[in-house]
PDB file of N, CA, C and O in Angstrom:
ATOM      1  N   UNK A   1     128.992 123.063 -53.219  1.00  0.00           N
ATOM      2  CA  UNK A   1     128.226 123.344 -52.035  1.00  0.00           C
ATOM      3  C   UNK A   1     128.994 124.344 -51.182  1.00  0.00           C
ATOM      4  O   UNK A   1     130.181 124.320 -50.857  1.00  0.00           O
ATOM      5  N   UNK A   2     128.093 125.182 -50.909  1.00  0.00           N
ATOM      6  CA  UNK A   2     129.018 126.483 -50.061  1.00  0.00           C
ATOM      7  C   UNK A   2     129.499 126.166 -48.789  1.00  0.00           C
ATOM      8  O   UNK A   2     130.537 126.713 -48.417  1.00  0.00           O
ATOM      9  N   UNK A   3     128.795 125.204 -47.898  1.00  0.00           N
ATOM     10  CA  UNK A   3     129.144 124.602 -46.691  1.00  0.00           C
ATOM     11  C   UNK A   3     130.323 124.292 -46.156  1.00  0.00           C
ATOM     12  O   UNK A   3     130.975 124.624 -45.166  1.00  0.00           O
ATOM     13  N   UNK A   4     130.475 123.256 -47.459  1.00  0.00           N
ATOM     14  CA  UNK A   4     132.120 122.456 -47.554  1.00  0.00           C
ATOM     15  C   UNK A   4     133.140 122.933 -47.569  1.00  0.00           C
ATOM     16  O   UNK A   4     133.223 123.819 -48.420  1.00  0.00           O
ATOM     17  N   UNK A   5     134.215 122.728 -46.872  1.00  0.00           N
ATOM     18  CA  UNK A   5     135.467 123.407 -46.898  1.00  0.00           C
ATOM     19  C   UNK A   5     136.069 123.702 -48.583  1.00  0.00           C
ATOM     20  O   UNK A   5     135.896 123.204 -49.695  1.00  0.00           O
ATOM     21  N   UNK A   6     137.058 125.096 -47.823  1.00  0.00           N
ATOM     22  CA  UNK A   6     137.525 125.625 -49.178  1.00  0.00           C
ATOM     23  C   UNK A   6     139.022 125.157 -48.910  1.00  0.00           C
ATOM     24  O   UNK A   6     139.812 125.195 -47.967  1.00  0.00           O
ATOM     25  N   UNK A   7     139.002 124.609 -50.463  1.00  0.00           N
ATOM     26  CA  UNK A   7     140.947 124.606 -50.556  1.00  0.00           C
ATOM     27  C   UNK A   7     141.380 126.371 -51.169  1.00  0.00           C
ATOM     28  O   UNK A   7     140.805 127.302 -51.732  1.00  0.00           O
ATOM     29  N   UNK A   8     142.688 126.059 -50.648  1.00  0.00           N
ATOM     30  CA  UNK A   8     143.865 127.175 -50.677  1.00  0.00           C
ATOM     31  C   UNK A   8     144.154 127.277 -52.592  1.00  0.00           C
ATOM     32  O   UNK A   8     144.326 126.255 -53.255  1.00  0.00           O
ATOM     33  N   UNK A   9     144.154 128.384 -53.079  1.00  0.00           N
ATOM     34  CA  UNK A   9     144.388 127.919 -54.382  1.00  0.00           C
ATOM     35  C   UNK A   9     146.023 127.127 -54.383  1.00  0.00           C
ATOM     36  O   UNK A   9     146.380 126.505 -55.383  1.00  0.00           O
ATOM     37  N   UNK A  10     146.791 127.226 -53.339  1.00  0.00           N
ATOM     38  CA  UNK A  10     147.867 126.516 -53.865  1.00  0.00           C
ATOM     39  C   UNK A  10     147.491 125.299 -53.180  1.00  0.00           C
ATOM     40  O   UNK A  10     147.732 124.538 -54.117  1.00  0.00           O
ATOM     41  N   UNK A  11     147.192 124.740 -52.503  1.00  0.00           N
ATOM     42  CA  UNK A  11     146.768 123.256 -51.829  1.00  0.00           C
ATOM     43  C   UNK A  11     145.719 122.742 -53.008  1.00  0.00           C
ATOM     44  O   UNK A  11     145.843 121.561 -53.333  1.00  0.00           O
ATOM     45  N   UNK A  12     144.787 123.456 -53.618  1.00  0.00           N
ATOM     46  CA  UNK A  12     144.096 123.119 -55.331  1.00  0.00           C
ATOM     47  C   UNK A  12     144.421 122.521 -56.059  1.00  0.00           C
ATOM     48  O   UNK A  12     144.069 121.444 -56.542  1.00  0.00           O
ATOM     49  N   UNK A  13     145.805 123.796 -56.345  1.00  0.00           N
ATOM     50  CA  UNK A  13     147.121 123.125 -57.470  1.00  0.00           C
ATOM     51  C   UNK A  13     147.747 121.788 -57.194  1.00  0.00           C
ATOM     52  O   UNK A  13     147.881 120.892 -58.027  1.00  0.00           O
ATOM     53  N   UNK A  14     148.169 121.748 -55.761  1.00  0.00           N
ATOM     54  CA  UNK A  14     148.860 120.585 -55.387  1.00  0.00           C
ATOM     55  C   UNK A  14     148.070 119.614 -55.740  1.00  0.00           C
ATOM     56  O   UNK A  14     148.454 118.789 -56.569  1.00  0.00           O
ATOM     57  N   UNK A  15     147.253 119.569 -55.367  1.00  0.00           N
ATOM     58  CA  UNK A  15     145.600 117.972 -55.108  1.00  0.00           C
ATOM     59  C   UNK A  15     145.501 117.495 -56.957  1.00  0.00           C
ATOM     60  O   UNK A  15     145.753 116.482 -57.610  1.00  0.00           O
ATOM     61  N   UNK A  16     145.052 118.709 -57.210  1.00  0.00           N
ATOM     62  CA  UNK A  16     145.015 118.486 -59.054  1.00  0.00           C
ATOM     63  C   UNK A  16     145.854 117.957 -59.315  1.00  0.00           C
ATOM     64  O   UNK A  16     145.709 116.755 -59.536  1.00  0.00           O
ATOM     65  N   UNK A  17     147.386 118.650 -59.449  1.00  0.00           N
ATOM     66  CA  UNK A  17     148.673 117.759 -60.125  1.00  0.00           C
ATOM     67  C   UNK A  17     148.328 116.176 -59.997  1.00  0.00           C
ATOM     68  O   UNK A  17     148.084 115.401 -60.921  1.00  0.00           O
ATOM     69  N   UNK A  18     148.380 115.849 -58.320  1.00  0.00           N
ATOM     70  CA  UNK A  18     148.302 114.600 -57.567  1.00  0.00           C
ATOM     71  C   UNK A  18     146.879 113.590 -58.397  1.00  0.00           C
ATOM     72  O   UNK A  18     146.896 112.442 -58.839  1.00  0.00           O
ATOM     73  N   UNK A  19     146.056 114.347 -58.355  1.00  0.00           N
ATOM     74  CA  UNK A  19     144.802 114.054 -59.303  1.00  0.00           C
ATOM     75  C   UNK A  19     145.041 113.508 -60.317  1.00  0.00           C
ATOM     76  O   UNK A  19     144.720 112.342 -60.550  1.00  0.00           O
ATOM     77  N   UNK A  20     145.771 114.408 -61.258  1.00  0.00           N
ATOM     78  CA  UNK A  20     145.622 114.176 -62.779  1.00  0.00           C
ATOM     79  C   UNK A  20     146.777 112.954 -62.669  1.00  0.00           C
ATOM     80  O   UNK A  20     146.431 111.945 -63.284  1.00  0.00           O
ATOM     81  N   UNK A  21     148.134 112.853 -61.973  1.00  0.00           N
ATOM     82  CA  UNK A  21     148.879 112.134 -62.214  1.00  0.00           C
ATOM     83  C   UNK A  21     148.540 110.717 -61.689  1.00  0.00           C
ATOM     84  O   UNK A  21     149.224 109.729 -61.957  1.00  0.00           O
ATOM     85  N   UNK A  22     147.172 110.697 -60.743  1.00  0.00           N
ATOM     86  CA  UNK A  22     146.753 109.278 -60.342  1.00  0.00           C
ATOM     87  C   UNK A  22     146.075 108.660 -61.044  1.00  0.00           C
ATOM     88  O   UNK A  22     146.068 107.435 -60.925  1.00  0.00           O
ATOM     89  N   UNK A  23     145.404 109.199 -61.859  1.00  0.00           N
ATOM     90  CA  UNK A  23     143.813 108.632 -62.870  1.00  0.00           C
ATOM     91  C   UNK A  23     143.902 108.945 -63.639  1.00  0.00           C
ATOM     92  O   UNK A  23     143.112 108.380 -64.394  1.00  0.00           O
ATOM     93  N   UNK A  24     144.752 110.002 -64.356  1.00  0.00           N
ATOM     94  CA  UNK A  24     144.685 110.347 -66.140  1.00  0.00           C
ATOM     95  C   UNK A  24     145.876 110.513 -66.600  1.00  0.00           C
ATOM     96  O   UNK A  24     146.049 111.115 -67.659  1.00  0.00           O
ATOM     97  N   UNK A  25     146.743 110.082 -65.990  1.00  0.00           N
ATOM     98  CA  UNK A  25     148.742 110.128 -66.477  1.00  0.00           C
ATOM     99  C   UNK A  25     148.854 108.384 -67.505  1.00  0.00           C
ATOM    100  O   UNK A  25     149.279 107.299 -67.108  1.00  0.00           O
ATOM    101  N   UNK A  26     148.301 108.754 -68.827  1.00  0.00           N
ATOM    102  CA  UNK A  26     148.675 107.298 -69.429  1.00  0.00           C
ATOM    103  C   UNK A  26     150.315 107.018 -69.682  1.00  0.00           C
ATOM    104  O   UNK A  26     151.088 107.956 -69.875  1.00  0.00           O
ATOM    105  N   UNK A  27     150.780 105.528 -69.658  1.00  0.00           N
ATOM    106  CA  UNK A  27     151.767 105.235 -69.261  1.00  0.00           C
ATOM    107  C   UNK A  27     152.413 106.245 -68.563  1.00  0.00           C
ATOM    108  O   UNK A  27     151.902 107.314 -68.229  1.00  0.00           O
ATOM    109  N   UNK A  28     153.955 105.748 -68.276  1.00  0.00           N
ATOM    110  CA  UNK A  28     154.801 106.549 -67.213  1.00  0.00           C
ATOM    111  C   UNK A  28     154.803 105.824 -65.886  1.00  0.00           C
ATOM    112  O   UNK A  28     155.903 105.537 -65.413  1.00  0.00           O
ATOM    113  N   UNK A  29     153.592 105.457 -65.160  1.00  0.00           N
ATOM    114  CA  UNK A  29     153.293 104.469 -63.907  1.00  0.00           C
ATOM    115  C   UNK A  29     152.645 103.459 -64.271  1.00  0.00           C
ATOM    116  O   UNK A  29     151.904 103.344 -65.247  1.00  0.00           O
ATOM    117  N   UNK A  30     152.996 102.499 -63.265  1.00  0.00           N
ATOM    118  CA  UNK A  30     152.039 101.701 -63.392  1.00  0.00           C
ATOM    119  C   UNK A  30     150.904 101.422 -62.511  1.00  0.00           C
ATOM    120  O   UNK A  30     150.579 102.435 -61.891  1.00  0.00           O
ATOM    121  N   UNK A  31     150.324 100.588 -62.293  1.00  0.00           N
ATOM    122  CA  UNK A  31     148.945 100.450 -61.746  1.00  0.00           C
ATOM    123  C   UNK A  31     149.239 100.716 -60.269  1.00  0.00           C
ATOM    124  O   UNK A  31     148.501 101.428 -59.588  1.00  0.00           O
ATOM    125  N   UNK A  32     150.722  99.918 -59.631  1.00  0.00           N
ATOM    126  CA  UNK A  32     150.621 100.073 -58.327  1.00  0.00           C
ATOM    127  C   UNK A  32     150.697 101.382 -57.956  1.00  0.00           C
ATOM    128  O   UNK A  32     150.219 101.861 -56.928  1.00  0.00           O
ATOM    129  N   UNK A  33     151.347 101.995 -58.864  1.00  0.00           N
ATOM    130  CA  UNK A  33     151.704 103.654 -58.269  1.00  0.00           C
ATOM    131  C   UNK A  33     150.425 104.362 -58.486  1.00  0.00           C
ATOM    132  O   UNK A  33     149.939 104.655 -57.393  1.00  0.00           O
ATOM    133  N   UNK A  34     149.753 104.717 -59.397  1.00  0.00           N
ATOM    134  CA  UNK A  34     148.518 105.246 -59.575  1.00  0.00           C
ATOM    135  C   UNK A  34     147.708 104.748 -58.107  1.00  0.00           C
ATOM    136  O   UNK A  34     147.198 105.650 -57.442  1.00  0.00           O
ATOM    137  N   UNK A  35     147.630 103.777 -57.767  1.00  0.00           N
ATOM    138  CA  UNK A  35     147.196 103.052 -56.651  1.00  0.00           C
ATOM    139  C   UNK A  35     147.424 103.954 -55.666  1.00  0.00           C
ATOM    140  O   UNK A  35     146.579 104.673 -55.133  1.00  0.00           O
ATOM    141  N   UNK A  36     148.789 103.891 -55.395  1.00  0.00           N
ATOM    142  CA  UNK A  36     149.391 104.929 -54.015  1.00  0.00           C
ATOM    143  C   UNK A  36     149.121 106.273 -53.941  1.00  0.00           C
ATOM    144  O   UNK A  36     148.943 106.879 -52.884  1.00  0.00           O
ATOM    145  N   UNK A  37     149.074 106.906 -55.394  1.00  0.00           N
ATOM    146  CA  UNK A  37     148.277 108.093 -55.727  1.00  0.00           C
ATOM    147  C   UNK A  37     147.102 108.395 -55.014  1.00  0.00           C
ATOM    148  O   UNK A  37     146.959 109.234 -54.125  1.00  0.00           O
ATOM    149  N   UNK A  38     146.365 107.707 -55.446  1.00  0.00           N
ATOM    150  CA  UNK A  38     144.829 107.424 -55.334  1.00  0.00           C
ATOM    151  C   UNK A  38     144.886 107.610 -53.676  1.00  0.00           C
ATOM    152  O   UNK A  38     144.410 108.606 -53.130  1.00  0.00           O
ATOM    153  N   UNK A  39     145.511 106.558 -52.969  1.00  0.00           N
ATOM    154  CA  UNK A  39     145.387 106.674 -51.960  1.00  0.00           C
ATOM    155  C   UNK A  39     145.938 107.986 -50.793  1.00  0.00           C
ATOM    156  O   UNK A  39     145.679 108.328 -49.639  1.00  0.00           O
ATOM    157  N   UNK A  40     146.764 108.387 -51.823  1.00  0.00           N
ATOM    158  CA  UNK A  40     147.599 109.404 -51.096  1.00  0.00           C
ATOM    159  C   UNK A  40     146.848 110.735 -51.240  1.00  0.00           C
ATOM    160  O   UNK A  40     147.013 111.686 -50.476  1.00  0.00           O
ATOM    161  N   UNK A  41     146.077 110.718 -52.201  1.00  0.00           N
ATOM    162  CA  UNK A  41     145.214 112.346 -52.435  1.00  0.00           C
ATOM    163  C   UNK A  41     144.284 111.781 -51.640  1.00  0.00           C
ATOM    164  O   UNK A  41     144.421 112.504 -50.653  1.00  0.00           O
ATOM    165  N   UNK A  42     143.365 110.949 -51.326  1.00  0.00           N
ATOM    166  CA  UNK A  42     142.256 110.738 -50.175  1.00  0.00           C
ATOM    167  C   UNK A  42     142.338 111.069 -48.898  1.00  0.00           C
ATOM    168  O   UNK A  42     141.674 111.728 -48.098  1.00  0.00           O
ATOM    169  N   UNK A  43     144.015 110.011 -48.904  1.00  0.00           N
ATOM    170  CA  UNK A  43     144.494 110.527 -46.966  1.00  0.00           C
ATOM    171  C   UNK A  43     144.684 112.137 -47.115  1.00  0.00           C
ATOM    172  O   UNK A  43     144.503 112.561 -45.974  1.00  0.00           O
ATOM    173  N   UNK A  44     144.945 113.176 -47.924  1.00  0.00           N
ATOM    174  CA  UNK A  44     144.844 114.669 -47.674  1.00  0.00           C
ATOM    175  C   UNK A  44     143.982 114.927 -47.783  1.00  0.00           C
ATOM    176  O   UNK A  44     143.730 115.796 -46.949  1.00  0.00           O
ATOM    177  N   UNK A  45     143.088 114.693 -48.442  1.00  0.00           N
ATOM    178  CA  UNK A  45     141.559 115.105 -48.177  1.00  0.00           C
ATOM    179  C   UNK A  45     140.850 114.828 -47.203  1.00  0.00           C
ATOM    180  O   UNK A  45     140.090 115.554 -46.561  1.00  0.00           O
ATOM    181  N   UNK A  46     141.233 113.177 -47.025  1.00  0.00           N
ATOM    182  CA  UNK A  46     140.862 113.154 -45.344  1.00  0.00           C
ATOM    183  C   UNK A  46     141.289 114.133 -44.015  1.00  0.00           C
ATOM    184  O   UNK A  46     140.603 114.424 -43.035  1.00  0.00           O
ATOM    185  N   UNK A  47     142.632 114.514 -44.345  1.00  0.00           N
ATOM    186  CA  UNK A  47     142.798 115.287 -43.485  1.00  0.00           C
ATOM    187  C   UNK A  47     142.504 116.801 -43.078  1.00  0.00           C
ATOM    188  O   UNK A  47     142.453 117.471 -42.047  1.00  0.00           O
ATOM    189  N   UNK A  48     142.311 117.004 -44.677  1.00  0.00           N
ATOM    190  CA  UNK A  48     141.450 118.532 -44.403  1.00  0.00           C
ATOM    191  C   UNK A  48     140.205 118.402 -43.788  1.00  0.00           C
ATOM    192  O   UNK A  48     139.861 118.907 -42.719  1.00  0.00           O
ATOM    193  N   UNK A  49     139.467 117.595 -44.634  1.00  0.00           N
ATOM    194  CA  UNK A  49     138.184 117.678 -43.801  1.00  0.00           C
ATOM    195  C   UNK A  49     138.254 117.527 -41.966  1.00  0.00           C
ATOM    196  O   UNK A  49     137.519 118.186 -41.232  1.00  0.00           O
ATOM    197  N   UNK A  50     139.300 116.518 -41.458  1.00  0.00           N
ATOM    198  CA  UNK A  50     138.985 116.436 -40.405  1.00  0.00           C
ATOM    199  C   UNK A  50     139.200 117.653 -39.473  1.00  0.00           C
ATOM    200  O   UNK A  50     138.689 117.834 -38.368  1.00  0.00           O
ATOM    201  N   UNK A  51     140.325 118.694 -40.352  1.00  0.00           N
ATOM    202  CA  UNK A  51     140.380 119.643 -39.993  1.00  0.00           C
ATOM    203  C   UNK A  51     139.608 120.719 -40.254  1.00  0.00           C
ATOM    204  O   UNK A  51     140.036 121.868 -40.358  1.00  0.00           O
ATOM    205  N   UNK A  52     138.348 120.341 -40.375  1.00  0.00           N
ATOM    206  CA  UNK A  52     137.147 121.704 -40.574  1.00  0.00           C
ATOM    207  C   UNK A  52     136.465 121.104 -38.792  1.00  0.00           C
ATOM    208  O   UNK A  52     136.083 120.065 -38.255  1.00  0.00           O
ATOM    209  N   UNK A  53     136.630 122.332 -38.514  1.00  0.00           N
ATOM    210  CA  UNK A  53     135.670 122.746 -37.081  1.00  0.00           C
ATOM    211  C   UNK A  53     134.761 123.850 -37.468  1.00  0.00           C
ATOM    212  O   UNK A  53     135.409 124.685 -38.100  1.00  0.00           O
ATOM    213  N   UNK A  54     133.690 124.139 -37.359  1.00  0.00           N
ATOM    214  CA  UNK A  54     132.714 122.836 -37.301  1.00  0.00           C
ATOM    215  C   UNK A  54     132.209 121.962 -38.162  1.00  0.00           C
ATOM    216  O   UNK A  54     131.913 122.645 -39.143  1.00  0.00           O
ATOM    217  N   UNK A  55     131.944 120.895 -38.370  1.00  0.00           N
ATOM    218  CA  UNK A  55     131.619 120.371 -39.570  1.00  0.00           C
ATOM    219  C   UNK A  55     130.337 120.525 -40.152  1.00  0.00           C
ATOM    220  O   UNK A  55     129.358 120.228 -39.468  1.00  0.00           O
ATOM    221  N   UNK A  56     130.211 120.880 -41.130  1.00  0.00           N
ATOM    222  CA  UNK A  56     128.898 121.048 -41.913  1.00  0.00           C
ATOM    223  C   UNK A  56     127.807 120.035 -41.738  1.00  0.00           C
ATOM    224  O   UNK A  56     127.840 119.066 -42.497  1.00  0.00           O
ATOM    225  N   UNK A  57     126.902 120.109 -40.904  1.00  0.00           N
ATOM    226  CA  UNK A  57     126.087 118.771 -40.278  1.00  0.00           C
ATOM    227  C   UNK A  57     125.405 117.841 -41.098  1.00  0.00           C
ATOM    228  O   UNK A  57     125.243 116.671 -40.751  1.00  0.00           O
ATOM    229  N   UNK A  58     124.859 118.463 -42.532  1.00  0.00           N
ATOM    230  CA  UNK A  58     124.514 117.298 -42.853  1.00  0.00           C
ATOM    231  C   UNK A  58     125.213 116.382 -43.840  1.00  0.00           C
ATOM    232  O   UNK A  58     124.820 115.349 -44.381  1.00  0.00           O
ATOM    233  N   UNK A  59     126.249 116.982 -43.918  1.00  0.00           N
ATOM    234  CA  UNK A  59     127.239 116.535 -45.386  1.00  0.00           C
ATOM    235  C   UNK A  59     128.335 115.627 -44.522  1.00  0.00           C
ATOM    236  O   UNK A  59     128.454 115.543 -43.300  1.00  0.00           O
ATOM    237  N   UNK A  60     129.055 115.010 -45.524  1.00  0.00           N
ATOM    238  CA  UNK A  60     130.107 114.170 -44.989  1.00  0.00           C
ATOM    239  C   UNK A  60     131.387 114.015 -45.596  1.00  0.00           C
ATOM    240  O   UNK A  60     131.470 114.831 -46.514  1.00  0.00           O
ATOM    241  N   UNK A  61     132.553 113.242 -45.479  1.00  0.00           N
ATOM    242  CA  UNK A  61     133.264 113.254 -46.219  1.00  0.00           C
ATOM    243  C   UNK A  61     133.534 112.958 -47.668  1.00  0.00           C
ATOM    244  O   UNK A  61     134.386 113.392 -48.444  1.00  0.00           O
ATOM    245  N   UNK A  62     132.606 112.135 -47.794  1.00  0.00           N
ATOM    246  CA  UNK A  62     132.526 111.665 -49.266  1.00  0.00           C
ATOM    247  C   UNK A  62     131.787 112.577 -49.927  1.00  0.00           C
ATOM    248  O   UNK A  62     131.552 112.366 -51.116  1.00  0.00           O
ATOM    249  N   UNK A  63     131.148 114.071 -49.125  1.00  0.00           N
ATOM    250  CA  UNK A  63     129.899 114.579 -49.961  1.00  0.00           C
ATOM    251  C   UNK A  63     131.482 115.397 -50.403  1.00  0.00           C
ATOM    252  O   UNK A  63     131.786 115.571 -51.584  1.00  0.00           O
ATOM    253  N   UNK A  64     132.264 115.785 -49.387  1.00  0.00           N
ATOM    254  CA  UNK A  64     133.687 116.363 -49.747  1.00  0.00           C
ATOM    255  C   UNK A  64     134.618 116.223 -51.081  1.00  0.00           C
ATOM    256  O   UNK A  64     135.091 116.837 -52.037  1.00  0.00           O
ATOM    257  N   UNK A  65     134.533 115.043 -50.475  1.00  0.00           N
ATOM    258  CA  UNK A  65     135.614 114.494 -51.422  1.00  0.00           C
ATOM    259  C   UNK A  65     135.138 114.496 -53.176  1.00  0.00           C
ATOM    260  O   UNK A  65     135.878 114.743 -54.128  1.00  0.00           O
ATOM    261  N   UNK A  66     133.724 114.150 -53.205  1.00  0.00           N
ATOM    262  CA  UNK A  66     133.239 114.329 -54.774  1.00  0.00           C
ATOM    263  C   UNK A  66     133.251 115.750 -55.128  1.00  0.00           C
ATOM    264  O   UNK A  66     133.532 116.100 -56.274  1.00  0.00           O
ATOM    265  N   UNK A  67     132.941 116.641 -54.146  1.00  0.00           N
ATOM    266  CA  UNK A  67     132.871 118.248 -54.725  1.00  0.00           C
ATOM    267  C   UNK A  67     134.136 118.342 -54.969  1.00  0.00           C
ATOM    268  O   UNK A  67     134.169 118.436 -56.196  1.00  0.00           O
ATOM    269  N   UNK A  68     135.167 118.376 -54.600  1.00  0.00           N
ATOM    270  CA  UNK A  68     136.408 118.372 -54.810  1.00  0.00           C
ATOM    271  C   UNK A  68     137.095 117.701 -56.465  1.00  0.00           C
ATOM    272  O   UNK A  68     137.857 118.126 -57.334  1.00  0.00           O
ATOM    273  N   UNK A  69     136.338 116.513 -56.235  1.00  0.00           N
ATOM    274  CA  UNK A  69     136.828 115.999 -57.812  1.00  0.00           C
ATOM    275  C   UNK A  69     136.051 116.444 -58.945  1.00  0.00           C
ATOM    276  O   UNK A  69     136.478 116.696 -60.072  1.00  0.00           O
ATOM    277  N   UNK A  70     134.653 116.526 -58.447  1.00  0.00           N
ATOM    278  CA  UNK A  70     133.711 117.494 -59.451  1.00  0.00           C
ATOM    279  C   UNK A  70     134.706 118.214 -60.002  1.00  0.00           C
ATOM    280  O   UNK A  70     135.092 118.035 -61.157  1.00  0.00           O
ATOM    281  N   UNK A  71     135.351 119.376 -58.929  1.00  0.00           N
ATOM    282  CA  UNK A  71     136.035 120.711 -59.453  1.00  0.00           C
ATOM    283  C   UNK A  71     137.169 120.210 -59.957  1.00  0.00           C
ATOM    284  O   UNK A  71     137.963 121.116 -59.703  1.00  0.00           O
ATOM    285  N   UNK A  72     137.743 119.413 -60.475  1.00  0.00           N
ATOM    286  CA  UNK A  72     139.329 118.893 -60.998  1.00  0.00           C
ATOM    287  C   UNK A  72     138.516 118.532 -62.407  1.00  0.00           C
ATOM    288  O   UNK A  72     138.973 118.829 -63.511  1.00  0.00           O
ATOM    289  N   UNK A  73     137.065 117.753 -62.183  1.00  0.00           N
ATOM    290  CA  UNK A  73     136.884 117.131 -63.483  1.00  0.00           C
ATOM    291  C   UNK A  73     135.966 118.515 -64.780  1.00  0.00           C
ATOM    292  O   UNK A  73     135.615 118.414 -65.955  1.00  0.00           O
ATOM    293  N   UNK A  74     135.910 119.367 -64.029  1.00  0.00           N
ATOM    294  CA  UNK A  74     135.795 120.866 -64.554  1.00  0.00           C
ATOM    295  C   UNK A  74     136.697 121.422 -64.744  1.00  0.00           C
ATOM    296  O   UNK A  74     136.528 122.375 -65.504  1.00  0.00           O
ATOM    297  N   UNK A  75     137.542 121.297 -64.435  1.00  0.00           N
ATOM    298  CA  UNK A  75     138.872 121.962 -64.691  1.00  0.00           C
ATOM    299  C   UNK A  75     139.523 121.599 -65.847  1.00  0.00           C
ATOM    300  O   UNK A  75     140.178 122.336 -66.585  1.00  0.00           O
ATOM    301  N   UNK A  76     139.220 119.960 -66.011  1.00  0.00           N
ATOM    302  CA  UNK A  76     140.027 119.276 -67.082  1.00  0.00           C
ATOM    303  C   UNK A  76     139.422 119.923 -68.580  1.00  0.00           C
ATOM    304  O   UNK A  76     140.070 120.368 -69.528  1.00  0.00           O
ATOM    305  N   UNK A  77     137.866 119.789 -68.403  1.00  0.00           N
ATOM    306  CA  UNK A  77     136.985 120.120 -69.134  1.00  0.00           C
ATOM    307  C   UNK A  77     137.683 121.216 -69.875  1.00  0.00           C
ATOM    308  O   UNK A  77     138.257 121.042 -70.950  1.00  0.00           O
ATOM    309  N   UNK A  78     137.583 122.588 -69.109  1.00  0.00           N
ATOM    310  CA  UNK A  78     137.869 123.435 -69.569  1.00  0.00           C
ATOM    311  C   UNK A  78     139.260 123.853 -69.823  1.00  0.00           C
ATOM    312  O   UNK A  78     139.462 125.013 -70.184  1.00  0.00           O
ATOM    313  N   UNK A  79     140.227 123.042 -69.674  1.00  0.00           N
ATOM    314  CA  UNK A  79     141.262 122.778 -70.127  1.00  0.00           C
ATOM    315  C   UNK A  79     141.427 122.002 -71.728  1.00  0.00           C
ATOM    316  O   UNK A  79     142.321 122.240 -72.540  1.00  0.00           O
ATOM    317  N   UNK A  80     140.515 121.219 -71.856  1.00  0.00           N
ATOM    318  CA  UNK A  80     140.497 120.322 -73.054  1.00  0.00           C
ATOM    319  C   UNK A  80     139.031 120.080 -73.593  1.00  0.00           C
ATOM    320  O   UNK A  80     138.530 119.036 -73.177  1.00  0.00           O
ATOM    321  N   UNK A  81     138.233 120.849 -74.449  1.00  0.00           N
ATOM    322  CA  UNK A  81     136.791 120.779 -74.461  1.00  0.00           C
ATOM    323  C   UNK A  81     136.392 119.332 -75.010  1.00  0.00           C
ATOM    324  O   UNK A  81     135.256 118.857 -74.991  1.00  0.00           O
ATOM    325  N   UNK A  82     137.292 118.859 -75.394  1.00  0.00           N
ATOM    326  CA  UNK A  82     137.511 117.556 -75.719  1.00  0.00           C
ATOM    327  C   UNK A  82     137.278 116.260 -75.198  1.00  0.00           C
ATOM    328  O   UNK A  82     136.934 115.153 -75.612  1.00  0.00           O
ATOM    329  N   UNK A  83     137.707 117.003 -73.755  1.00  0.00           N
ATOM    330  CA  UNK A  83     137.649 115.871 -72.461  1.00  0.00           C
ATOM    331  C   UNK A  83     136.213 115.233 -72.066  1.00  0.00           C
ATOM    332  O   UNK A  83     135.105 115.678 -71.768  1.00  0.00           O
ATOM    333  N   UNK A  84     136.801 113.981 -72.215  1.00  0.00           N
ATOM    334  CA  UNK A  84     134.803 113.502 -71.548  1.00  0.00           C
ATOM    335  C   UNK A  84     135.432 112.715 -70.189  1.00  0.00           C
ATOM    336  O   UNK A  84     136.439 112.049 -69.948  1.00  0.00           O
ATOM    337  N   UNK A  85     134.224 113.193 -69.431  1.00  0.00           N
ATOM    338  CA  UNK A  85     134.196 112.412 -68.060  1.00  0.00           C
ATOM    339  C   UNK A  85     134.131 110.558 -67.814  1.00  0.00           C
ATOM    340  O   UNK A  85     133.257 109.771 -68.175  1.00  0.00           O
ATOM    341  N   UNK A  86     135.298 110.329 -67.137  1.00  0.00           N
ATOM    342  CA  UNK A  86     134.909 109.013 -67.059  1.00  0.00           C
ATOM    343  C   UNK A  86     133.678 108.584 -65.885  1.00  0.00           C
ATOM    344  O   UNK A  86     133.360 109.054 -64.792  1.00  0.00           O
ATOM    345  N   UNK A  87     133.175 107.426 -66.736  1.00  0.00           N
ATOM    346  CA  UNK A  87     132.258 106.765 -66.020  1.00  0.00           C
ATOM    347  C   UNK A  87     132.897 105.853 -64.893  1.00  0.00           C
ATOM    348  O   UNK A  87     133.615 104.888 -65.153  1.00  0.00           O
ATOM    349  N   UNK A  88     132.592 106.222 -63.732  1.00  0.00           N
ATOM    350  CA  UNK A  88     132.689 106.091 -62.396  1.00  0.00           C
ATOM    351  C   UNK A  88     131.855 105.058 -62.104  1.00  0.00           C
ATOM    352  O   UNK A  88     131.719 104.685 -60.939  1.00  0.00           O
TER     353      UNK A  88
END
């Protein structure tokens, strides 16, 4: 959605790494850390968004936050044609 704030391609890179290493890093962590992950890429996403003036009126954070993972889970894609999307 064109509305929604744009990430920085290096703030992208950062979020992805953080991404891939919360939800698709098998072994290496365990559940609690993936956990803190999880939570730790949201609170930055939370914070970008709160930092969009003005906010796009009819969208919200969560409309955010999925375009955002949309674009990571496209990324993977085309990184690995292999890759199938998990069911959410």
């Amino acid at each position: 959605m064109s509305f929604l704030p744009r990430l920085s391609p290096e703030e992208f890179e950062e979020l992805f790494l953080l991404f891939t290493r919360a939800i698709y890093q098998v072994g290496g962590i365990g559940p609690k850390e993936a956990r803190k992950l999880q939570i730790q890429l949201r609170e930055r996403l939370q914070k970008i968004w709160d930092a969009t003036e003005p906010k796009p009126m009819p969208l919200v954070f969560d409309d955010f936050r999925q375009s955002v993972i949309e674009q990571f889970l496209d990324r993977l894609r085309k990184q690995d044609p292999r890759f199938r999307r998990p069911r959410f």
